[in-house]
N, C-alpha and C positions, 0 to 999 in steps of 0.2 A: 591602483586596482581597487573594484569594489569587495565590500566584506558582506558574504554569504553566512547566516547562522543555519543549520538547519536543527531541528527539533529530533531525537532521535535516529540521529549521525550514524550510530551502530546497530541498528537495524539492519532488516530485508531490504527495503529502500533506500533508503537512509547512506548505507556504505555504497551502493549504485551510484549514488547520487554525489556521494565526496568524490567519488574515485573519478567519475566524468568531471566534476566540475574541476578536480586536478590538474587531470590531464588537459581542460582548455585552457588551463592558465590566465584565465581571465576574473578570479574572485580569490582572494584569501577568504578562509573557509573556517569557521568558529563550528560546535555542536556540541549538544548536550547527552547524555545516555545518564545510566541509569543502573544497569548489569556489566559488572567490572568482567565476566565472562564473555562480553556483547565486543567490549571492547576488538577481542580478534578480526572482528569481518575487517577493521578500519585499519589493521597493524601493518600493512605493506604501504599505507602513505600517512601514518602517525606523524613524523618528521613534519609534515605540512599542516597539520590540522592542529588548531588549539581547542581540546576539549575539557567539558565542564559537566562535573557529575550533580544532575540537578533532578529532585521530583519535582512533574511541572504542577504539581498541588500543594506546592511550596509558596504562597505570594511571595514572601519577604526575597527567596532564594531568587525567584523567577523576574523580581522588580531590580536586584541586584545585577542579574546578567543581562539587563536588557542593557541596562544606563554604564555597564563594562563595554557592551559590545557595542553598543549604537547600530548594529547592520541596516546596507542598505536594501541588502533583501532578507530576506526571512520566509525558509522553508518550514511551513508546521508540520510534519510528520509521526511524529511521535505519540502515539494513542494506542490503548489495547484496541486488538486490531481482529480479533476472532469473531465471528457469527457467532457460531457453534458452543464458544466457551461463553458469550456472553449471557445465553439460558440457564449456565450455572449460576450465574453471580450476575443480574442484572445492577444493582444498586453499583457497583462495582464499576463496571463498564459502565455507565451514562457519568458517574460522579468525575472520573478520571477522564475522561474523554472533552467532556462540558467544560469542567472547572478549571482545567488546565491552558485550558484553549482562552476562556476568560481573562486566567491570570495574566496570559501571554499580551493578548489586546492592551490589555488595563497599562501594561507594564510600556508598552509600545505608545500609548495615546498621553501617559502621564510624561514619559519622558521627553514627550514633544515629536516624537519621530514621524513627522506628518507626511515624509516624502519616501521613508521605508517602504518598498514595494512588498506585499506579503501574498505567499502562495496557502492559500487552503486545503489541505486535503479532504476530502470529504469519501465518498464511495456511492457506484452504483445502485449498494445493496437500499439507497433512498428509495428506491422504484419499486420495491419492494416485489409485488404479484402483478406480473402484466399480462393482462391479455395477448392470447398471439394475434390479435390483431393492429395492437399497437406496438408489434415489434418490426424494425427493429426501435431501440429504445432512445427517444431524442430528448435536448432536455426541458423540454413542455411536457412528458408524461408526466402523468400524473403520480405523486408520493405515495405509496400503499406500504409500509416498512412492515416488517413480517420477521423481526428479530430485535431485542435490545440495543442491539449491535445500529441496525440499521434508525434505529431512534436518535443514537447520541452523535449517527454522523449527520442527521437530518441536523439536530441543533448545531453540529459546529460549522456547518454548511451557511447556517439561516443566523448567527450571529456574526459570522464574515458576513455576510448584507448587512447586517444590522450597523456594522462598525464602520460600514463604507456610507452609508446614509447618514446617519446620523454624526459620524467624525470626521467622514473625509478622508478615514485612509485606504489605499491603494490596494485594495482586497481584493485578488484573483481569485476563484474558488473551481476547481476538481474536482471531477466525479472518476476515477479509473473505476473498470469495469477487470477482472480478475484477472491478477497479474502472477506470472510463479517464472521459477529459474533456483539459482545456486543460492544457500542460505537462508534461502522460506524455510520458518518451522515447521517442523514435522506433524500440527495440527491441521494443516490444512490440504486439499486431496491430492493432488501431484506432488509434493513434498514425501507426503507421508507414505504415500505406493513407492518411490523412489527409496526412501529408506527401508521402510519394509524387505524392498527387492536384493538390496546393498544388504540387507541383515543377514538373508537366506545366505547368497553366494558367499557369505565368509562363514557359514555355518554357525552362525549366532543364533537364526529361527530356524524353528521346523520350516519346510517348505509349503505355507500354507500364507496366503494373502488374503487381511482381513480388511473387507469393503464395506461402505454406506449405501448409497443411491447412486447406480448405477445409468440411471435411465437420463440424469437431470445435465440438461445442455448449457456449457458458460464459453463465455469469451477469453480467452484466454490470452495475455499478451505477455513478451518477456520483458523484466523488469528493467531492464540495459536500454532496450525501447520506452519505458515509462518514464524513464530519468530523465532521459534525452528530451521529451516531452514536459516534463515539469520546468526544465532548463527552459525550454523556449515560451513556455505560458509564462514565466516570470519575466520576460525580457518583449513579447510580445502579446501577450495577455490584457484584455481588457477591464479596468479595473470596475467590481460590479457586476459583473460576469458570470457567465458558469460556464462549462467545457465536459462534456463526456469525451472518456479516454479509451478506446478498444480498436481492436482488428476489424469489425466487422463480420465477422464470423462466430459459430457457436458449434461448439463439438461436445459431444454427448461424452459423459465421461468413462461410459464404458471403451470405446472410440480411443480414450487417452490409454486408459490402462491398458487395451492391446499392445497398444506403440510401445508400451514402456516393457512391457514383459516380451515385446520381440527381440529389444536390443538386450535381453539374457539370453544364456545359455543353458540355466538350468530349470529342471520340471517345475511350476510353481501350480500349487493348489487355488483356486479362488473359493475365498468364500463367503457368503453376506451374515453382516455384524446386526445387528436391531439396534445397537449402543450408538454406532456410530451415524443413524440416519440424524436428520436434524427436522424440529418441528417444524413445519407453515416453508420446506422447503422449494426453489421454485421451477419449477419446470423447464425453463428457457430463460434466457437473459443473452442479449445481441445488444451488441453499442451500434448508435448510429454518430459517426466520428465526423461527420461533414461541417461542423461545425470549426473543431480544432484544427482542422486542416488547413481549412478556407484562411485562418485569425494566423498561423504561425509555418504551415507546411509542411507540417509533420506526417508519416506513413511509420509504419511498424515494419522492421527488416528484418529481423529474429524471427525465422520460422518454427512453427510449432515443434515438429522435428527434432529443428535442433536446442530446441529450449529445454524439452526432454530427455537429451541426452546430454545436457550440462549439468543438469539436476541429478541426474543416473549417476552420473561421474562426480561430481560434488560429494553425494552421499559415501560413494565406493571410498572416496581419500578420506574418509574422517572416520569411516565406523574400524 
């Protein structure tokens, strides 16, 4: 069997991604975290996974686990991963994001690992402001980043080319376009209305739902589909590459938080936050996915729906 590491294992994606790759039984599965409380997402196939508490801004740690693991793939996932937070703390998010990604490569080209397939995560949020007339969004649009956030994935994006040009190795690179389901934090907008909603019905909050930008339309895909997707760009992915990952569609988010406050029962207030808009926020964002489908065959089977009501029910068991 091949050895899969991936980069934060106990993550949102990250446990998706062990748990599928488990179940095909086709990779013993190494991963690193970071939050000894993260650990849970990963506790129902612990038994199978060897994991390793590492900051990936660690070289010494990071050059260690690489020449432990040798993997012959290697999932990067692990980065702060917020827009929204990253306007608090830009220095923050670019240095973690950049540096970590760095130590990874460094750790991977020194120890000779030339035939290590490596998946890149990067994000749509590179596209930063598009015009609707270049939606939907293929991956020749043009880079417009419109968040710190969307800065440092441009860099982790643009130094997977870097390491494939220049070293030769095997660097697939990713773009998903917004993914949610069970286990997304609470910062981010479908998460956060779904707890929100789980707060009220246990009588935790007043019955009052506090919203951002209601008006702003994303793609929205479930994360059980994004895994499944990562799985097959590492296996059928072209290295050198890039890949936008979405449904093709974009739903207004007002649109969501209907769905999600139909499947309650109790009265909920809405109301708009000024805190929680976000600056240079974008209007629209649509994947155009013809690309990834064509290289691996992938389609999205998680309907909005029901991706909604996993996260509704996610939240309801935990609070």
């Amino acid at each position: 069997m091949k050895k899969a590491l991936i980069t934060g294992v106990s993550g949102f994606a990250g446990s998706f991604l062990a748990e599928y790759l488990t179940e095909k039984n086709t990779y013993t599965i190494a991963g690193t975290y970071l939050s000894e409380s993260s650990k849970e997402n990963v506790a129902s196939i612990g038994e199978k996974l060897s994991l390793t508490k590492v900051d990936l801004m660690d070289r010494e740690k990071v050059f260690e686990l690489i020449k432990n693991e040798s993997p012959d793939v290697l999932f990067h996932l692990a980065a702060l991963s917020s827009p929204a937070e990253s306007f608090k703390d830009p220095s923050r998010t670019i240095n973690n994001n950049i540096v970590g990604e760095i130590n990874l490569l460094e750790s991977i080209r020194e120890a000779g690992l030339t035939e290590t397939r490596i998946l890149i995560i990067s994000s749509a949020e590179v596209y930063g402001v598009v015009s609707q007339e270049d939606l939907p969004v293929d991956e020749e649009t043009e880079l417009r980043p419109a968040s710190p956030y969307a800065v440092s994935k441009i860099a982790q994006d643009f130094l997977g080319l870097q390491y494939y040009y220049a070293h030769q190795l095997p660097i697939i690179r990713v773009r998903p376009f917004n993914h949610i389901g069970p286990r997304q934090a609470p910062n981010f907008v479908v998460s956060s209305f779904a707890k929100q909603i789980a707060e009220i019905e246990k009588k935790k909050s007043p019955p009052v739902l506090h919203v951002g930008n209601l008006s702003a339309k994303r793609d929205f895909t479930d994360v059980r589909d994004i895994v499944h997707a990562y799985e097959l760009l590492i296996e059928k992915g072209i290295p050198g590459d890039v890949y936008n990952l979405g449904t093709g569609k974009s739903y207004r988010i007002s649109d969501v938080l209907q769905i999600l406050l139909s499947l309650s029962s109790v009265s909920i207030t809405v109301t708009e936050d000024k805190a929680l808009f976000r600056p240079g926020d974008l209007p629209d964002n649509v994947c155009d996915r013809t690309k990834i489908t064509k290289v691996t065959g992938w389609e999205p089977k998680i309907t909005l729906e029901q991706s909604l009501r996993d996260t509704l029910d996610y939240w309801r068991n935990i609070i």
